[in-house]
C-alpha positions as CSV (number, residue, x, y, z in Angstrom):
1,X,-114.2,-25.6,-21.3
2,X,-116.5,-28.8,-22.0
3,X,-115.5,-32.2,-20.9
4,X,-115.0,-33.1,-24.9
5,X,-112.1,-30.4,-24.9
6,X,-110.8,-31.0,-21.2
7,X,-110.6,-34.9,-22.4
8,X,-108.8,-34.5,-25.6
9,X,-106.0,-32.1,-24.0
10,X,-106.0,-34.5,-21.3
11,X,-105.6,-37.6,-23.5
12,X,-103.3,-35.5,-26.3
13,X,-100.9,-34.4,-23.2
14,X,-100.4,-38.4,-22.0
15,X,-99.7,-39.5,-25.5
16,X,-97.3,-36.8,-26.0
17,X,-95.5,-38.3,-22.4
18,X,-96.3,-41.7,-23.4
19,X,-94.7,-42.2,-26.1
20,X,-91.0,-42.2,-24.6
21,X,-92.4,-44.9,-22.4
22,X,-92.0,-48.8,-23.9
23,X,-95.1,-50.3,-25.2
24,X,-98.4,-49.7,-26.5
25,X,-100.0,-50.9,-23.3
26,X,-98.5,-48.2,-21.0
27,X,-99.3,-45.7,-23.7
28,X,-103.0,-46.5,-23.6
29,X,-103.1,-46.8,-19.9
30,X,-101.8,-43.5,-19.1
31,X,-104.2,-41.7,-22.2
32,X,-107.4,-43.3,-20.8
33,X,-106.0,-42.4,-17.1
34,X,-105.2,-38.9,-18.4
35,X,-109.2,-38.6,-20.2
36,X,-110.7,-39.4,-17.3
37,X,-108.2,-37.4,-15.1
38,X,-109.6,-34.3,-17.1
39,X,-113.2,-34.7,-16.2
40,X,-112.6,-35.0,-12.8
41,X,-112.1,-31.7,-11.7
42,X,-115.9,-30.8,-13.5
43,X,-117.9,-33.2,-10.4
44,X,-118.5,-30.0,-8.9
45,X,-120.2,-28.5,-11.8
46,X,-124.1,-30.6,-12.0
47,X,-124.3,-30.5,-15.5
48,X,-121.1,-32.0,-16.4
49,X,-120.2,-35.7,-18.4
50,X,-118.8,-36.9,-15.1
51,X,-121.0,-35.7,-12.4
52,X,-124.0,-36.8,-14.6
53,X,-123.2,-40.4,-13.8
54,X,-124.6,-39.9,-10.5
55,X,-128.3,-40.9,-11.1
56,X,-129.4,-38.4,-8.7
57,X,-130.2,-35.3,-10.4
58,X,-131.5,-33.0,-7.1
59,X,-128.9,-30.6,-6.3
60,X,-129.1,-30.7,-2.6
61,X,-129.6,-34.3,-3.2
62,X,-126.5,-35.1,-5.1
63,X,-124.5,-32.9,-2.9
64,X,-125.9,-35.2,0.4
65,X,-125.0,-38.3,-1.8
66,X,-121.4,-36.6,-2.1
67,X,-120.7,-36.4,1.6
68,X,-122.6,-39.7,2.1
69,X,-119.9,-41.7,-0.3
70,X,-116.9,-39.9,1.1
71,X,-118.3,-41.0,5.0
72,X,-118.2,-44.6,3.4
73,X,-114.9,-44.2,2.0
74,X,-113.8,-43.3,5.3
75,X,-115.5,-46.1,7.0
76,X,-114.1,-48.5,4.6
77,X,-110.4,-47.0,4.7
78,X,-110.4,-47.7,8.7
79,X,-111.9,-51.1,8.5
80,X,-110.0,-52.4,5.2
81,X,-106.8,-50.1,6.3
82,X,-106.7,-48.5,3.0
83,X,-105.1,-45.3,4.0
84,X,-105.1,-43.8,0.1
85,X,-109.4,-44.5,0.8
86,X,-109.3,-41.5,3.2
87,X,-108.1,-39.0,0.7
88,X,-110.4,-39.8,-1.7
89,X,-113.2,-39.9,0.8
90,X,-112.0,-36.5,1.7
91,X,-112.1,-34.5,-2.1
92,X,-115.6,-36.8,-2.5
93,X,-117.3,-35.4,0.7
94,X,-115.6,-31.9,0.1
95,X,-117.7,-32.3,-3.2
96,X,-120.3,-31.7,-1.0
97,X,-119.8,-27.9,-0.1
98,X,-117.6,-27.0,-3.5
99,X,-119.5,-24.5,-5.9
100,X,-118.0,-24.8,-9.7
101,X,-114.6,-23.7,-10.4
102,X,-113.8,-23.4,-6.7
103,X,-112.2,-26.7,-4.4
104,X,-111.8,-29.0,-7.3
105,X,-109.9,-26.7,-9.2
106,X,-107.5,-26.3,-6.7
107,X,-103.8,-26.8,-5.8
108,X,-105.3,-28.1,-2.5
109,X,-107.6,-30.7,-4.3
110,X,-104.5,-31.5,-7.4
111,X,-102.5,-32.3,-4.0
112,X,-105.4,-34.6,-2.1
113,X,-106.1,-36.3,-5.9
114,X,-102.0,-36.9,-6.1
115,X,-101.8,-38.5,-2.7
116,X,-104.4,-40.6,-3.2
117,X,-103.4,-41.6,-6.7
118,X,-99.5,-42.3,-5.3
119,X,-100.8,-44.8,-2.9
120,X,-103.0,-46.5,-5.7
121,X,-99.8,-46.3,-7.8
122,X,-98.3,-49.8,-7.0
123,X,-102.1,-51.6,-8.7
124,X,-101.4,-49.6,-12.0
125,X,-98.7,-46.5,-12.3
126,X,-99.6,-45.6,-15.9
127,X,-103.2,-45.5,-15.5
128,X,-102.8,-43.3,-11.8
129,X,-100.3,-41.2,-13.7
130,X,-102.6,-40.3,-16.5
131,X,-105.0,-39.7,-14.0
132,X,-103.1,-36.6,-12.6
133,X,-101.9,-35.9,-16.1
134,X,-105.8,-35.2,-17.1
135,X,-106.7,-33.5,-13.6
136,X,-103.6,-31.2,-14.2
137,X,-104.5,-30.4,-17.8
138,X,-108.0,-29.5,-16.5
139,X,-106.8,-27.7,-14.6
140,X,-104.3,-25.3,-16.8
141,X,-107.1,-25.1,-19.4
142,X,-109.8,-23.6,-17.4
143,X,-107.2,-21.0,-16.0
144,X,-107.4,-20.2,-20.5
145,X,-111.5,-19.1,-19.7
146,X,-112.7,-15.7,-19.2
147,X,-113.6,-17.1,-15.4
148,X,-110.4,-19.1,-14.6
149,X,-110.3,-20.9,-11.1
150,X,-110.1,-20.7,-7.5
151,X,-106.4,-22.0,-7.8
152,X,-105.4,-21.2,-4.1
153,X,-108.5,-22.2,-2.9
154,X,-109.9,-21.5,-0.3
155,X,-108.9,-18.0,-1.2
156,X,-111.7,-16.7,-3.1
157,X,-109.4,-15.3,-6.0
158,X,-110.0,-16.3,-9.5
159,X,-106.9,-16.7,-11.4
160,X,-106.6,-16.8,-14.9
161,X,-104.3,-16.5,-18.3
162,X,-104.0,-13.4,-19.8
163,X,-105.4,-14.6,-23.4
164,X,-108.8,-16.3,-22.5
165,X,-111.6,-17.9,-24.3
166,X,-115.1,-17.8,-24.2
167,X,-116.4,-21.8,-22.9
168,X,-118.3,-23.4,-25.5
169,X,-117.4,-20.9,-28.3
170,X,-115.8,-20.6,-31.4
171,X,-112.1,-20.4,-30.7
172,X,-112.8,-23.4,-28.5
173,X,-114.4,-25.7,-31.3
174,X,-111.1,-24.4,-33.6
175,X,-108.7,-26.1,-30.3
176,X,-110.6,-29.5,-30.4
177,X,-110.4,-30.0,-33.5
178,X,-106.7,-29.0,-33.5
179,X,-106.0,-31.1,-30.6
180,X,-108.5,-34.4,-32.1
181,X,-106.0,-33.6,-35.4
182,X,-103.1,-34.0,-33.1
183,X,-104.6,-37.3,-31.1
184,X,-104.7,-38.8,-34.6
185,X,-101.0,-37.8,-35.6
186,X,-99.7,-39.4,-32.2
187,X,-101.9,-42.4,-32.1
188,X,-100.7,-43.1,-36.3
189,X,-97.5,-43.2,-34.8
190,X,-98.3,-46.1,-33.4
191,X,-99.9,-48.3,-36.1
């Protein structure tokens, strides 16, 4: 799916959780956390929204950049003691070696993200929640395309529903614009 679609599940899945939560505040916390949860997963794939926020645009190049960070991350974790650092330098340098569709879109990689997002937990629950909201959603909606995901990764299988959709095509467009139609519904509720 595109990062439009993966962001508006994302965001239409955390308003739908959100809104037995008090406050407007919480609600927006966890549906940004939750949009940018859903892109996450797509950092393996170079011409994704996210990924393309790495100036470098060198394959081999971006991929050294990615095991660069995460040896920082590490580096920074030991010095600062920041243990939730380490598992986010882990999934940043295994960016490194991950082809599209394979590590990131993984139980292994939803379980490093939700380690490292339940030791960030105490600076802002809602937003870290939404964040794992999003990466989850990602997650279930590319298992809806006609190449699903290396879910047990690093088992090579690709699993996948049995109705799928072509990425990019028509039945696609027809679920954005459901799901911005339903973003709007939920967020009126609001107002």
């Amino acid at each position: 799916m595109q990062g439009k679609t993966h962001m508006g599940i994302g965001a239409a899945v955390a308003l739908l959780i959100a809104r037995k939560q008090p406050g407007i505040d919480t609600t927006a916390m966890m549906t940004i956390g939750a949009a940018v949860g859903a892109l996450i997963p797509d950092l393996d794939h170079d011409k994704s929204k996210i990924s393309n926020l790495l100036p470098v645009k060198n394959k081999l190049f971006k991929k050294l950049c990615y095991v660069l960070i995460g040896a920082i991350l590490v580096s920074a974790g030991y010095s600062y003691k920041l243990k939730y650092l380490y598992f986010g330098a882990l999934y940043i340098a295994l960016l490194g070696f991950a082809h599209h569709r394979g590590f990131t879109h993984s139980l292994l990689a939803l379980g490093i993200i939700s380690v490292a997002v339940l030791s960030l937990r105490d600076h802002n629950l809602w937003f870290y929640n939404g964040l794992v909201i999003g990466y989850v959603s990602h997650l279930i909606s590319d298992m809806f395309t006609k190449r699903g995901i290396e879910l047990f990764f690093p088992c090579k299988k690709n699993i996948r529903f049995i109705i799928t959709m072509t990425t990019g095509g028509k039945i696609e467009a027809v679920l954005n614009y459901a799901v911005t139609i339903l973003i709007v519904f939920l967020v009126s509720r609001y107002i």
